[in-house]
C-alpha positions in Angstrom: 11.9 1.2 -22.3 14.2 4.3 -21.2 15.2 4.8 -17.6 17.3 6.8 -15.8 19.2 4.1 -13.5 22.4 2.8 -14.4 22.5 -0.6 -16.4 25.0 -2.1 -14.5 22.6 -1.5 -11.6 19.8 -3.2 -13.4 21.9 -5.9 -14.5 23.1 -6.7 -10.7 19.2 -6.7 -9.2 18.1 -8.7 -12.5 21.0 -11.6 -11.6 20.1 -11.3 -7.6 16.2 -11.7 -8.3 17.0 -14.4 -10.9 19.1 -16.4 -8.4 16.7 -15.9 -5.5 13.7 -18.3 -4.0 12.3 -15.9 -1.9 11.4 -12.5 -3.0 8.7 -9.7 -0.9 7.0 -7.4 -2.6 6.2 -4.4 -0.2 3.5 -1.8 -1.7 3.5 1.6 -1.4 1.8 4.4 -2.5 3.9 5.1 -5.9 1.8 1.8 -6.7 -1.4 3.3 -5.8 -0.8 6.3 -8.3 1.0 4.2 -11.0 -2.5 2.2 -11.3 -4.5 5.1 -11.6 -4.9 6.1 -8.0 -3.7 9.4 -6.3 -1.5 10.7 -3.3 -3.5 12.7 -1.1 -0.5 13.7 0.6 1.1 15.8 -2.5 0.7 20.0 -1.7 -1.9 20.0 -4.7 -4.0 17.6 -3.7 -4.2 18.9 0.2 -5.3 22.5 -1.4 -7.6 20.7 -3.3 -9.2 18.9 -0.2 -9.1 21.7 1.8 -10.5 23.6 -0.5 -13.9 21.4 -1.0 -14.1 19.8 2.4 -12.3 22.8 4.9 -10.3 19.8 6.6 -6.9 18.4 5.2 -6.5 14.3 4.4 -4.6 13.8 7.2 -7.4 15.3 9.7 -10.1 13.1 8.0 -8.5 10.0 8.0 -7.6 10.2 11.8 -9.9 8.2 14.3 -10.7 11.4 16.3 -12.0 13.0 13.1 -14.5 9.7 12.7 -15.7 9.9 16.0 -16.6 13.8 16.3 -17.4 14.5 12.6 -18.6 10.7 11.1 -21.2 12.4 8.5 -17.9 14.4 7.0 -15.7 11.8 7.3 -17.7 9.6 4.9 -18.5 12.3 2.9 -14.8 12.6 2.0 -14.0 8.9 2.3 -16.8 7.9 -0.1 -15.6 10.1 -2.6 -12.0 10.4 -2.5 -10.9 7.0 -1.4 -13.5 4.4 -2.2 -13.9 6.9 -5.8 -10.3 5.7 -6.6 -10.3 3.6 -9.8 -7.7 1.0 -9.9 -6.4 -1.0 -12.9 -3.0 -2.9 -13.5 0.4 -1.6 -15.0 3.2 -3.5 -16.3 4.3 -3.9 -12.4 2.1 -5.7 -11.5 2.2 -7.8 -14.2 5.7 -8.4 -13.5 5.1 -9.4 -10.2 2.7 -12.2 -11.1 4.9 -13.3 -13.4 7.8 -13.7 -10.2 4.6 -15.2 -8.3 4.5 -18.0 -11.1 8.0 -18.4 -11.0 8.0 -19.5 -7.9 10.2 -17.1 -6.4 7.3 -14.6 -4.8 6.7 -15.7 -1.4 4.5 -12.7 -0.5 2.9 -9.3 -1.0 2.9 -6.7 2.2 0.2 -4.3 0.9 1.0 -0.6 2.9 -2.0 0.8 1.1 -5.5 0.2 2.3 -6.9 0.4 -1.5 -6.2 -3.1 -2.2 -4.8 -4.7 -5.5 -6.4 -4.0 -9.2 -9.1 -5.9 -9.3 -7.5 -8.8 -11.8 -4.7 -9.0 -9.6 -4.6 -11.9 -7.5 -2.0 -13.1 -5.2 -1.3 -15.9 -3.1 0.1 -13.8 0.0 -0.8 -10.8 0.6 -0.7 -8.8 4.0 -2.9 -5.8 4.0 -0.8 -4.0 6.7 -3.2 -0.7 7.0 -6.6 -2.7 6.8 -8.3 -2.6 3.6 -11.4 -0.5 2.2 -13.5 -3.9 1.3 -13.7 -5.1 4.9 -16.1 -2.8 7.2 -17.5 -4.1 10.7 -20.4 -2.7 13.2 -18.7 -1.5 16.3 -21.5 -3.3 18.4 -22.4 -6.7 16.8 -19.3 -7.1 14.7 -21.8 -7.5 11.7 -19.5 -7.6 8.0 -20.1 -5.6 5.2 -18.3 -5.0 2.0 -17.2 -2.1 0.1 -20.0 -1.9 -2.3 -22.7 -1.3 1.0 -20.6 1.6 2.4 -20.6 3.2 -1.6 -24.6 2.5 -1.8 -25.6 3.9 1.9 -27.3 6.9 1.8 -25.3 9.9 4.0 -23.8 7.2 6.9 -23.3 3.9 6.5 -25.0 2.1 9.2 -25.7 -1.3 10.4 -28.9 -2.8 9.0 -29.5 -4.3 12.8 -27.9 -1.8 15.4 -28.4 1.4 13.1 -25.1 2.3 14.1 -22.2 3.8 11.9 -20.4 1.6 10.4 -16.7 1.0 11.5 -14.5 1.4 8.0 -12.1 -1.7 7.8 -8.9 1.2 7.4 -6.3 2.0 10.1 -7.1 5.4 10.7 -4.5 7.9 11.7 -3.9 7.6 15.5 -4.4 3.9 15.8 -1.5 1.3 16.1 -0.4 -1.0 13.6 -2.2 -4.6 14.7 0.5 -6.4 16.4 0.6 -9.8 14.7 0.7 -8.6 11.3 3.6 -6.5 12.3 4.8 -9.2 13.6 4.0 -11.5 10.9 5.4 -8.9 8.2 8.6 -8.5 10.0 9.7 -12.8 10.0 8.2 -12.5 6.3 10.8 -9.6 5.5 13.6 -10.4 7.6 13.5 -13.7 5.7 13.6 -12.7 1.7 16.7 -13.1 -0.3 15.3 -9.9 -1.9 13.0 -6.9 -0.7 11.3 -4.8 -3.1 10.0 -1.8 -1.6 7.5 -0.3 -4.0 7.3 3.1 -2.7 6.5 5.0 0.5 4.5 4.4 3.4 0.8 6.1 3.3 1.2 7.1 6.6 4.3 8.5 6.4 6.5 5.9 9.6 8.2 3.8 6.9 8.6 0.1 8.2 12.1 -0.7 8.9 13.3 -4.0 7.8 16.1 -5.9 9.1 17.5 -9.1 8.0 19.7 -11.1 10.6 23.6 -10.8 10.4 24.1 -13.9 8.4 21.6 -13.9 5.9 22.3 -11.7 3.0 19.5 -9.7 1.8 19.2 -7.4 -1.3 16.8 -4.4 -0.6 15.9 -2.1 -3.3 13.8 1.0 -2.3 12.0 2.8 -5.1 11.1 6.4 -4.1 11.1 9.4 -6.6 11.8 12.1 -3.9 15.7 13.4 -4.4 15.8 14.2 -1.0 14.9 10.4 -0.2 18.6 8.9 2.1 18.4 5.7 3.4 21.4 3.3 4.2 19.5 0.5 5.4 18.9 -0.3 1.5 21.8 -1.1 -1.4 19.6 0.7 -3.8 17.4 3.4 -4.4 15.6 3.8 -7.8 14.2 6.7 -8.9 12.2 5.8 -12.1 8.7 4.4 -12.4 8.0 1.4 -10.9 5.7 -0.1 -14.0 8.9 0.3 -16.3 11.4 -0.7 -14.1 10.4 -3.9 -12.5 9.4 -5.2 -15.9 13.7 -5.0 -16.7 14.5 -7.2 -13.2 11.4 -10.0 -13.7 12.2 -11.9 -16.4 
């Protein structure tokens, strides 16, 4: 499997991974389009958006878009984000195999998509929310991903008739606390940190391990104009072929 990144490189992370007991898998949204899913945030793909909905991705997914245009916003969110068909790729593969190894301790999830659907981890933190858990705003009612597809226009709450809140962290909301919280011991505490790709919302976490506690972290990003010296590493080929080189 050709890639561009130097073999001694690969050689180095393989040894590091191999010797580890606690790797974390962050997912970002190279995963998402690797899996079949797309980035709305590429120039194409606003055009295209603006094009059929006269608002860009970013203004849709925000919450002040929700609350002043709600028959838009799930007229986009229907189509373009719960549309998104999602299978698995040789990285995630690769991952399970890490998972059964032992050496996986857990999965932060930066996309709100979720994982393919024969994908199954032990951990996972679903940092931005996710699309499969949607709540009424008034009685806190649940309802799954496959009610909001099925609603006709709106999805509302079979008891209050009220929109339906979508389980995503929309654009001008906070991260919740104690998953940040949570995420940062998880990450601060891994031998290695994978980070599969960019934020979706652009604020890339920052992870720091304490002084004494050496910590290999390996950012994959294919922009050339990507700097960052808070990682040893940055790899710019596909995730699906290169993980598949470091997990034996």
């Amino acid at each position: 499997m050709e890639v561009k990144t130097d073999g001694k490189i690969i050689n180095f992370i393989r040894r590091k991974i191999k010797n580890s007991k606690n790797v974390v898998a962050v997912l970002g949204i190279e995963m998402l389009v690797e899996s079949g899913g797309y980035d709305l945030d590429t120039n194409d793909e606003n055009y295209r958006v603006e094009e059929e909905y006269g608002f860009s991705p970013e203004d849709m997914l925000s919450t002040s878009f929700f609350n002043a245009k709600v028959e838009k916003f799930y007229r986009f969110y229907k189509k373009e984000i719960l549309g998104m068909q999602m299978h698995s790729t040789p990285a995630y593969d690769a991952l399970m195999r890490l998972q059964a190894q032992g050496k996986l301790s857990a999965v932060i999830n930066q996309n709100f998509h979720g994982l393919p659907q024969d994908i199954k981890f032990k951990k996972v933190i679903n940092l931005n929310g996710s699309i499969h858990i949607n709540q009424c705003p008034h009685c806190d009612k649940d309802f799954d991903m496959q009610y909001i597809i099925n609603a006709n226009g709106i999805p509302q709450c079979n008891h209050c008739k009220m929109a339906i809140r979508p389980g995503i962290r929309l654009l001008g909301e906070r991260v919740d606390s104690d998953l940040m919280t949570q995420t940062a011991i998880i990450c601060d505490a891994a031998d290695v940190l994978l980070i599969l790709g960019k934020n979706i919302y652009h604020n890339r976490l920052e992870y720091s391990a304490a002084p004494e506690h050496e910590q290999l972290k390996v950012l994959f990003s294919k922009s050339e104009f990507e700097q960052n010296s808070k990682v040893n590493f940055i790899i710019r080929d596909d995730i699906c072929k290169f993980l598949p080189l470091i997990i034996d």
